[in-house]
MARTI-651083 format. One record per residue (C-alpha): residue number from 1; chain; y, z, x. Coordinates in Angstrom, 3 decimals. Each point is the difference from the previous one (the first is absolute). Layout:
% residues N
NUM|A|Y|Z|X
...
END
This chain:
% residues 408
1|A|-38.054|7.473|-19.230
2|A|0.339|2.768|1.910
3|A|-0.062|-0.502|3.641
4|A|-3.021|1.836|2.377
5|A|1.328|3.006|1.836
6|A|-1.151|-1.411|3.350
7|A|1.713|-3.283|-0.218
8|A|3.910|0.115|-1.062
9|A|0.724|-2.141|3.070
10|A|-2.198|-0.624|2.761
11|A|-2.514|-3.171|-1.166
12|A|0.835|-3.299|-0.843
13|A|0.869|-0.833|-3.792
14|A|-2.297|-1.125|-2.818
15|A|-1.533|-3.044|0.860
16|A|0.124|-0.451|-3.622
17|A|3.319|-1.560|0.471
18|A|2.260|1.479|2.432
19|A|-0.060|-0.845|3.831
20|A|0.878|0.840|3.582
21|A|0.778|-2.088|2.757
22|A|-2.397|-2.261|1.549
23|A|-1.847|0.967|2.867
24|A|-0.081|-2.807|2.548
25|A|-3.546|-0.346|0.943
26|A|-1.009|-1.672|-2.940
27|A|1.657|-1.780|-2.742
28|A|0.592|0.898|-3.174
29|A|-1.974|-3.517|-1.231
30|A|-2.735|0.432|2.909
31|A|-0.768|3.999|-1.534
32|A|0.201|-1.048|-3.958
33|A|-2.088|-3.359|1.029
34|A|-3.183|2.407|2.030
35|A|-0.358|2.297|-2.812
36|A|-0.162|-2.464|-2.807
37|A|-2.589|-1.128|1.866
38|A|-1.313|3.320|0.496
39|A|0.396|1.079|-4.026
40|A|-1.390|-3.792|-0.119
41|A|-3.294|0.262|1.894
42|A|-0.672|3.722|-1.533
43|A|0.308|-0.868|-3.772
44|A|-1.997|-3.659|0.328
45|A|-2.894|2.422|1.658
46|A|0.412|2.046|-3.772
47|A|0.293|-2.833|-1.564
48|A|-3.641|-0.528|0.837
49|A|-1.168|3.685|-0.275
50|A|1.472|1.571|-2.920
51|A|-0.943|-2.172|-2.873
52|A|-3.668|-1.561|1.716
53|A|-1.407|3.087|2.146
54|A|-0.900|1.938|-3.149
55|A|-1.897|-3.406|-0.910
56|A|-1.519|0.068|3.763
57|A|-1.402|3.420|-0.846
58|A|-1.684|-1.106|-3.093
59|A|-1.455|-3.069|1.717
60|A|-1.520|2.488|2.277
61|A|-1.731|1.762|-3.071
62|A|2.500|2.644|-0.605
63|A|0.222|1.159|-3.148
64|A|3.815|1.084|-1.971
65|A|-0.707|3.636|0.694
66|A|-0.605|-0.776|4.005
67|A|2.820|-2.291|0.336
68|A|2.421|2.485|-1.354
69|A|-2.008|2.314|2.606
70|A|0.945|-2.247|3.177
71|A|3.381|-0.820|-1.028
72|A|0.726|3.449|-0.128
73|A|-1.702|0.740|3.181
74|A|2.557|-0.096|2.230
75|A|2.118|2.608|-1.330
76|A|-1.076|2.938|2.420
77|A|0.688|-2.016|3.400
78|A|3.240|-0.964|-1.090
79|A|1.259|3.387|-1.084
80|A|-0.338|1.107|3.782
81|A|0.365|-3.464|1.734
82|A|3.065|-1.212|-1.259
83|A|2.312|2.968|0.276
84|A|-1.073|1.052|3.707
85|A|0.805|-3.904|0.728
86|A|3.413|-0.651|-1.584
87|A|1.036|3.432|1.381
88|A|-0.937|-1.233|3.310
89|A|1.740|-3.116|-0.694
90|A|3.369|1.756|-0.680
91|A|-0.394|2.285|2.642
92|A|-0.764|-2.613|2.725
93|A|1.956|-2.842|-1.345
94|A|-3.389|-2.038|-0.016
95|A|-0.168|-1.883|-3.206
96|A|-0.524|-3.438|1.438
97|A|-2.680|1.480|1.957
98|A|-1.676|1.543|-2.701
99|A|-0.138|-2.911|-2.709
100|A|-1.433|-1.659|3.227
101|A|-2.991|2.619|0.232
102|A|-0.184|0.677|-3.435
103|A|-0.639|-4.115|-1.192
104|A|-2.171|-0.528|3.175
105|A|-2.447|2.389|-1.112
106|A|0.349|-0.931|-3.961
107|A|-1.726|-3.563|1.075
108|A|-2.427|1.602|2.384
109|A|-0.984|2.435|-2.870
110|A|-0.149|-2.887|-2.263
111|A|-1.931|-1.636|1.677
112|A|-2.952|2.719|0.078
113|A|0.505|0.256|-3.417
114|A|-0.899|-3.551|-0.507
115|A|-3.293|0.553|1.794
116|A|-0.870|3.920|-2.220
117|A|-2.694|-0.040|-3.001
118|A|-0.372|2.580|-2.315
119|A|2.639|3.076|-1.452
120|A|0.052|2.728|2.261
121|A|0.277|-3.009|3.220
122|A|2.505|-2.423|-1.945
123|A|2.274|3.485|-0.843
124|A|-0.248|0.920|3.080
125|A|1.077|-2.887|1.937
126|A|2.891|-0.497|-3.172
127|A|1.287|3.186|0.682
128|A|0.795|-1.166|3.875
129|A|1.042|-3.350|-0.781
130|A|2.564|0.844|-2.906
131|A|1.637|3.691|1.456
132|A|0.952|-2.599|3.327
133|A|1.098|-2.628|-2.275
134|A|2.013|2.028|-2.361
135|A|1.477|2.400|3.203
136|A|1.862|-3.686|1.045
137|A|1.815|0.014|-3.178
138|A|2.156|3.273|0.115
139|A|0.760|-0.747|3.212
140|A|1.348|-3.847|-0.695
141|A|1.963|1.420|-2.754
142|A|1.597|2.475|2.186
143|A|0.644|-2.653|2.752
144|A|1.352|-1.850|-2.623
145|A|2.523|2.145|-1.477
146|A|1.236|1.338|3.958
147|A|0.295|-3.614|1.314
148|A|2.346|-1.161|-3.579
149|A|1.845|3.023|0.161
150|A|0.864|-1.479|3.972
151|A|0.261|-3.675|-0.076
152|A|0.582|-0.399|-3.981
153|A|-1.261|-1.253|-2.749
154|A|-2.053|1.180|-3.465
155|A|-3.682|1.137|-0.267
156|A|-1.199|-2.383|-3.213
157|A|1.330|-2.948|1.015
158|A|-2.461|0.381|3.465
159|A|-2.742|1.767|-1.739
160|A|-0.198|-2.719|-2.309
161|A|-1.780|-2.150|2.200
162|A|-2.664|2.649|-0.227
163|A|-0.650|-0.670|-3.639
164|A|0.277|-3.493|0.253
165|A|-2.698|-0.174|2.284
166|A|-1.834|2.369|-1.833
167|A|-0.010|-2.539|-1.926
168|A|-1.444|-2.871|1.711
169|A|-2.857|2.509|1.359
170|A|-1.115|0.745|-4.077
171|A|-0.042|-3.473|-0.680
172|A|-1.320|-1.336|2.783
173|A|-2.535|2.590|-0.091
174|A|-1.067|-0.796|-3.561
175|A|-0.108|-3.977|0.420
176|A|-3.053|1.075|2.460
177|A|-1.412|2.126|-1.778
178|A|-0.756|-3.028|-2.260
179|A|-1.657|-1.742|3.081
180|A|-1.141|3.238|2.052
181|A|-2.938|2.722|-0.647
182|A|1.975|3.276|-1.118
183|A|-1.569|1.557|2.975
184|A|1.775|-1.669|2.150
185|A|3.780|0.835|-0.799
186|A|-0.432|2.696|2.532
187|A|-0.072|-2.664|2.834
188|A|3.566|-0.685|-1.339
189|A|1.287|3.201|-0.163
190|A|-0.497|0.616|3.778
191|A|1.573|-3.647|0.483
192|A|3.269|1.181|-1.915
193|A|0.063|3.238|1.838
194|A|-0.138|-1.845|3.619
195|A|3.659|-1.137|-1.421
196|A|2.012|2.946|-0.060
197|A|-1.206|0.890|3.113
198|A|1.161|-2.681|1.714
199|A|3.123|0.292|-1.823
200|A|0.321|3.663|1.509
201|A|0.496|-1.643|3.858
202|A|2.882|-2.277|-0.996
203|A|1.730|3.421|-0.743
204|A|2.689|1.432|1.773
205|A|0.659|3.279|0.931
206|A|3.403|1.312|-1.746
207|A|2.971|1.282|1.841
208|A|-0.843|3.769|1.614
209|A|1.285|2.173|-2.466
210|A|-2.327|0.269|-3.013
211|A|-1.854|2.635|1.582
212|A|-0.543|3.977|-1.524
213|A|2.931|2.376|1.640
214|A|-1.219|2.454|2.575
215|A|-0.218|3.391|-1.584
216|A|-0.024|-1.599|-4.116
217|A|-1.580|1.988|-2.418
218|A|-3.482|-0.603|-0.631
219|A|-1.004|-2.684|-2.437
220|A|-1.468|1.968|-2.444
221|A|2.673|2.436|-0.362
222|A|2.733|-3.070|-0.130
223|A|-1.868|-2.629|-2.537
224|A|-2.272|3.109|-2.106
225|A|3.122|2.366|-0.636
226|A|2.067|-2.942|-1.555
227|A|-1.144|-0.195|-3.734
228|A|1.719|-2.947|-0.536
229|A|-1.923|-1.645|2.348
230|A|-3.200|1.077|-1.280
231|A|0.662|-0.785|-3.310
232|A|0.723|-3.811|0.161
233|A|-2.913|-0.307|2.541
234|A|-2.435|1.752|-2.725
235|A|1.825|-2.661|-2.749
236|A|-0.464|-2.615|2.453
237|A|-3.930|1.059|0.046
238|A|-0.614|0.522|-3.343
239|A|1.774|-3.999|-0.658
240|A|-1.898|-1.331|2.393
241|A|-3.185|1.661|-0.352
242|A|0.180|-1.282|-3.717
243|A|-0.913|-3.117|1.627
244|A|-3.647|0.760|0.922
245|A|-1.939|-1.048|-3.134
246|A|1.817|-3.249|0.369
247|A|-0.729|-0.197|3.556
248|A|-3.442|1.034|-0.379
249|A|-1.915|-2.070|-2.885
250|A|2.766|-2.399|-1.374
251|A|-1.277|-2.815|2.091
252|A|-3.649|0.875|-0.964
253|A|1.184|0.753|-3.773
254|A|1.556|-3.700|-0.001
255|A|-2.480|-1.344|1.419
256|A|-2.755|1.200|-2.415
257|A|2.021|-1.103|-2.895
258|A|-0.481|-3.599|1.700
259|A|3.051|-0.631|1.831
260|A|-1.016|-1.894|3.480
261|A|1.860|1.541|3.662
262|A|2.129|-2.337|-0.044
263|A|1.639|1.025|-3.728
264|A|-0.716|4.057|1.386
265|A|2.382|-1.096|2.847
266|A|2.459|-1.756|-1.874
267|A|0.272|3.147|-2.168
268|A|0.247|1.515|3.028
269|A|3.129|-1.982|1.545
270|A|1.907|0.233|-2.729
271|A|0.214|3.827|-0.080
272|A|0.849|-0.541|3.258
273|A|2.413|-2.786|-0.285
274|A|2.351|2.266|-2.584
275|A|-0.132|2.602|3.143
276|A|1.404|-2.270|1.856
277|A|3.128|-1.345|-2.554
278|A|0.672|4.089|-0.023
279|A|0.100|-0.116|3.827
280|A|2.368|-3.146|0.722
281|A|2.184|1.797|-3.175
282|A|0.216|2.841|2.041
283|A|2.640|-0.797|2.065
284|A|1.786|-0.898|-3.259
285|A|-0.612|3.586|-1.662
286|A|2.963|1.727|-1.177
287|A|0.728|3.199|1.786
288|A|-0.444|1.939|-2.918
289|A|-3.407|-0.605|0.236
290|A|-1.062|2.260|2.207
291|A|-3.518|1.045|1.622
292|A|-0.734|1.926|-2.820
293|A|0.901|-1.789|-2.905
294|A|-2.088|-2.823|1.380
295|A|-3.202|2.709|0.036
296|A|0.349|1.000|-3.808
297|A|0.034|-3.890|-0.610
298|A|-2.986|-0.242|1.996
299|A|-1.649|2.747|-2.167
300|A|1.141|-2.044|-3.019
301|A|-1.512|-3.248|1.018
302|A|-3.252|1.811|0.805
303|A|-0.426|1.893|-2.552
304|A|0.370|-3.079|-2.902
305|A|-1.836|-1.956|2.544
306|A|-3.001|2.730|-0.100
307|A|-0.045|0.508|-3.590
308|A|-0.640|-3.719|-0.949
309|A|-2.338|-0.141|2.534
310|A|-1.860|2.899|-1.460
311|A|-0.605|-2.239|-3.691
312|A|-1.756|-3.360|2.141
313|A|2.858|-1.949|-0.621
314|A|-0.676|-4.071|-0.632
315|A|0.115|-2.290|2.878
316|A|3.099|-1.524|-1.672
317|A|1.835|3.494|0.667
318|A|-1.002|0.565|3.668
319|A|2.382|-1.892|2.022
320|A|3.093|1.783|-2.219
321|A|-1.930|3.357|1.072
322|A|0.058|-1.013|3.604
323|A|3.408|-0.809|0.204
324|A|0.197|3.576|-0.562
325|A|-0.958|0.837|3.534
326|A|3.785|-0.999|1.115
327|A|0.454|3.519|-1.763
328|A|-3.126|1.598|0.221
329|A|-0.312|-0.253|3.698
330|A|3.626|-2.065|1.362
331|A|2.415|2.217|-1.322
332|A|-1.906|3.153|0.613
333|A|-0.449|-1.235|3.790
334|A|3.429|-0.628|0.678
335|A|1.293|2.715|-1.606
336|A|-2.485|2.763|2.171
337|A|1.499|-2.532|3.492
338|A|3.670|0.951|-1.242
339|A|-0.823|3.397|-0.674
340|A|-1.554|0.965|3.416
341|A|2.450|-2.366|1.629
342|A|2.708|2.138|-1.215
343|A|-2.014|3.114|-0.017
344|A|-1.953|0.284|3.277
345|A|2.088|1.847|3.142
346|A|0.489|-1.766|3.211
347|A|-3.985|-0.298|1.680
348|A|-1.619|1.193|-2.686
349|A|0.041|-3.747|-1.356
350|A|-3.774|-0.920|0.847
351|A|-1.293|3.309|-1.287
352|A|1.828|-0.385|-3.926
353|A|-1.840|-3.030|0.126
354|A|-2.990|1.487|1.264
355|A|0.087|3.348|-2.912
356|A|0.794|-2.898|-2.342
357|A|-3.417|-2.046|1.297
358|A|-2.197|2.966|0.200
359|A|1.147|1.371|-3.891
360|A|-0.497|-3.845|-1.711
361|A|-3.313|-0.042|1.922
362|A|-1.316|3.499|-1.198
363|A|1.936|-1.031|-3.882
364|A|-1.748|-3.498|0.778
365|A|-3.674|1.179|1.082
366|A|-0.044|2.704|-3.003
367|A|1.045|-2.532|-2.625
368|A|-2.650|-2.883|1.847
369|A|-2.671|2.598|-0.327
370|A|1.263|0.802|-3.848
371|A|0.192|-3.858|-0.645
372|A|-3.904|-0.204|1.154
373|A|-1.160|1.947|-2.376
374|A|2.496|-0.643|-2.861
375|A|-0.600|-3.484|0.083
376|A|-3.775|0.662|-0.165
377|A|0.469|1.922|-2.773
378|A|2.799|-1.200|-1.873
379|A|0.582|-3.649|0.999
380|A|3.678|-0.998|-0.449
381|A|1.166|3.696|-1.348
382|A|0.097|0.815|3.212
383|A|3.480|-1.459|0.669
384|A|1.157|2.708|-2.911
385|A|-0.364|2.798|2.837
386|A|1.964|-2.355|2.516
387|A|2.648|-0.058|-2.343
388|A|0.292|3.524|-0.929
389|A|0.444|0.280|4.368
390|A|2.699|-1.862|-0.547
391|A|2.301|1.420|-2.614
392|A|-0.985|3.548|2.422
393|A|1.244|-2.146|2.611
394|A|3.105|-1.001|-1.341
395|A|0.509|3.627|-1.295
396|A|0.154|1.304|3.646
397|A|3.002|-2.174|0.838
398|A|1.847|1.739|-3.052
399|A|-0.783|3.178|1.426
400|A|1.106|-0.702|3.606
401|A|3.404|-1.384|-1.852
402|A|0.362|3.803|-1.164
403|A|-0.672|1.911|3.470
404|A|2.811|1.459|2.042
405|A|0.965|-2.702|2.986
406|A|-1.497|1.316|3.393
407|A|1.338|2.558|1.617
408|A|2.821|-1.451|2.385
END
């Protein structure tokens, strides 16, 4: 991998495995032990969102075609919100203090959501609620990577608490909505979101250091002119943007074909669960493996995953389908985290993650809004487009493996 022109010795080392002396205002256990429960109080928040907020929006009266509308909603905010606040982040050395601001206002926004009725109000309030909720999440991972880089240790092993208690948010979430009106999972979306932003003040600020070098090159001139860059972030996209049909109308699919919430969850946890084997493995990953090897197995996963999707697979055959998502979205995750880790120049950390959040969220919105109205249309087929994404996705890692390294 060829090393970024801005970074040949002057950050600390991959927190993908190497490390740098300990800084002695916190401890190495203290750090790793505040952002599980960071990663921890995020992901049981999505838990609750991803799989039953589509089925809040058709409790409301939302039809396929509207929910694919809202979901996508979002998209425009974020394009211009999360850049200008993960470049302010690196320039200021402020990421505690914004995944502070940024989860405050996700449960305030939330929380107006909860009260909105009808499209245009619901979007609206959605769009709010979701660009501060997702802005948190580039700048966690970019905490993340700068604090193991300094006090040591590996990003899956931590980030696995995420998915574990993404987990216990699904299926808690679906055991009520066996005892609860669907209309009112809302109430516990803005409960889950309170979490993480508690979890933000428990944070502590890193060592001075992490902050953009007087006089650095702009960011788009650094992150847009490296090709390399921009073509693992558009695989990344594409991979993960595959995901929307199943993110969108699996839990409503399921359900119709009579599975209860609490089976929809299960289904749920145990895509999950093989995310998190991948991510305790991690550690345990030959070097060989690198970032991008673990992308075109991503792309594999997903795109075998997709295309049994697309032909309404038995019940029998789901949970082998979801154990897919270890590939589909594990390996594709960790391998974009390794990539940027090794990629991104000294305080430009928080803005790769943010590029990387605002591309999946325009892939993401554009293949919601697809799903909508191929799912209308077509029913199941429409995973057949997701995994066509895919295999595009998993092409683009094959062509950054044939670009020239970046300039030195």
């Amino acid at each position: 991998m060829a090393s970024n022109r801005y970074d040949q010795h002057d950050r600390p080392k991959s927190a993908i495995g190497l490390t740098l002396a300990h800084p002695q205002k916190l401890t190495a256990s203290a750090f790793s032990t505040r952002l599980a429960l960071l990663y921890a109080a995020i992901f049981v928040a999505i838990g609750i969102q991803l799989p039953f907020f589509p089925v809040w929006l058709a409790a409301k009266g939302l039809d396929a075609t509207a929910i694919g509308f809202v979901l996508a909603a979002p998209t425009l905010v974020r394009i211009f919100a999360v850049p200008n606040l993960t470049e302010w982040a690196d320039r200021g050395d402020s990421l505690v203090i914004g995944i502070i601001i940024t989860t405050a206002l996700a449960v305030l926004c939330n929380a107006v959501l909860g009260v909105s009725h009808g499209l245009a109000t619901i979007a609206v309030a959605y769009v709010f609620a979701a660009t501060a909720f997702t802005s948190s999440i580039p700048l966690a991972d970019a905490y993340a990577l700068r604090g193991l880089a300094l006090y040591g240790g590996r990003y899956g092993p931590i980030r696995l608490w995420g998915s574990a208690t993404f987990i216990i948010g699904s299926l808690g979430a679906g055991l009520l909505l066996d005892l609860i009106a669907a209309v009112d999972l809302i109430w516990l979306i803005v409960a889950a979101t309170l979490l993480p932003a508690c979890a933000a003040w428990t944070l502590a600020p890193l060592p001075a250091g992490g902050a953009r070098a007087s006089g650095a090159p702009g960011t788009a001139r650094v992150l847009l002119g490296d090709a390399g860059l921009l073509a693992v972030i558009a695989a990344a996209s594409l991979i993960q943007g595959s995901h929307a049909v199943y993110y969108g109308f699996s839990a409503i699919q399921w359900r119709a074909a009579g599975l209860d919430g609490t089976a929809v969850a299960a289904l749920w946890a145990l895509g999950v669960a093989a995310e998190i084997v991948l991510f305790a493995m991690s550690a345990r990953l030959p070097e060989a493996l690198g970032p991008t090897t673990l992308i075109i197995i991503g792309a594999a996963g997903a795109f075998v995953r997709w295309t049994a999707m697309a032909f309404d697979p038995p019940t029998v055959a789901l949970p082998v389908l979801q154990c897919l998502h270890g590939l589909s979205f594990g390996a594709t995750h960790l391998g974009t985290i390794g990539f940027l880790a090794q990629r991104a120049p000294a305080g430009f950390g928080a803005s790769a993650q943010g590029y990387l959040t605002v591309a999946l969220a325009i892939v993401m919105a554009a293949a919601m809004g697809l799903s909508g109205i191929l799912y209308a249309g077509y029913g199941t087929m429409a995973y057949a487009t997701m995994a066509l994404a895919a295999l595009v996705g998993g092409a683009c890692v094959l062509v950054e493996r044939k670009l020239p390294p970046a300039a030195a």
